[in-house]
N, C-alpha and C positions, 0 to 999 in steps of 0.2 A: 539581575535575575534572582529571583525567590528560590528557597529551600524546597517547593513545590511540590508534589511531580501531580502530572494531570493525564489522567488517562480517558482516548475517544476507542469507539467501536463502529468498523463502518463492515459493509458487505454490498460490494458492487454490484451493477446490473451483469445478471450471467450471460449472455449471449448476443450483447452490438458492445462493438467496439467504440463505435462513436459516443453510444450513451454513455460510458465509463471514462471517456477523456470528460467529459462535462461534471461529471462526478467527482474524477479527481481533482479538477480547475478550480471546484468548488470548496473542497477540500484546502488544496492549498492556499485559497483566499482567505477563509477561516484562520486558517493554522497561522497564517502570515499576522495576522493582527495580536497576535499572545505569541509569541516565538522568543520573540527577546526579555520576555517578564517571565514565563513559566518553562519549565521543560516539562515535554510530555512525550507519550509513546501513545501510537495508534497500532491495535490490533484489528486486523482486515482480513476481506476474505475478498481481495479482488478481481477472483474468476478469470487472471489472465496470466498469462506467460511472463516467463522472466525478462524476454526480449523485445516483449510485447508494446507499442508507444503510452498504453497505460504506465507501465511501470518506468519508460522514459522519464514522463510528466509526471510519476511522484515522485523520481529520486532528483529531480530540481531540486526539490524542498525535503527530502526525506531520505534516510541511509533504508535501507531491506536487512530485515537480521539475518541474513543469508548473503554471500555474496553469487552474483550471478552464475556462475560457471561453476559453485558448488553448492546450491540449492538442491537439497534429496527430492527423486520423485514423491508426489502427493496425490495423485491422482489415477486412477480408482481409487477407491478407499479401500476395497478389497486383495486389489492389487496392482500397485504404486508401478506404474511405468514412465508416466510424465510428470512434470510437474508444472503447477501453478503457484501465483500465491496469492 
């Protein structure tokens, strides 16, 4: 692995679940092929719950900088009662 760091930016589809597992599958296909040469950090916005099967299928391949059970509300933006990420 390189001295590297490589950073991506994604923002998931906001409201089907199913478009955002094809999103993230995509994602981790991508990431799978540079994983072992570069390290990187993906900053997202992917519209779904921490329990959510999106967030299953990214953390195959990827930590959450939050751990599930202690991710602060984010949503409203006005005023945070749930959370996403």
């Amino acid at each position: 692995m390189t001295n590297q760091l490589y950073f991506a930016s994604t923002h998931l589809e906001v409201s089907d679940e199913s478009t955002r597992l094809v999103q993230v599958q995509k994602l981790v296909e991508i990431s799978s092929k540079y994983q072992q040469q570069y390290s990187f950090i993906i900053a997202d916005d992917m519209s779904s719950t921490p329990t959510s099967e999106t967030i299953k299928k990214f953390q195959e391949q990827f930590a959450l900088a939050c751990k599930i059970n202690e991710c602060l509300p984010t949503f409203s933006s006005s005023k945070p009662t749930r959370t996403i990420v």
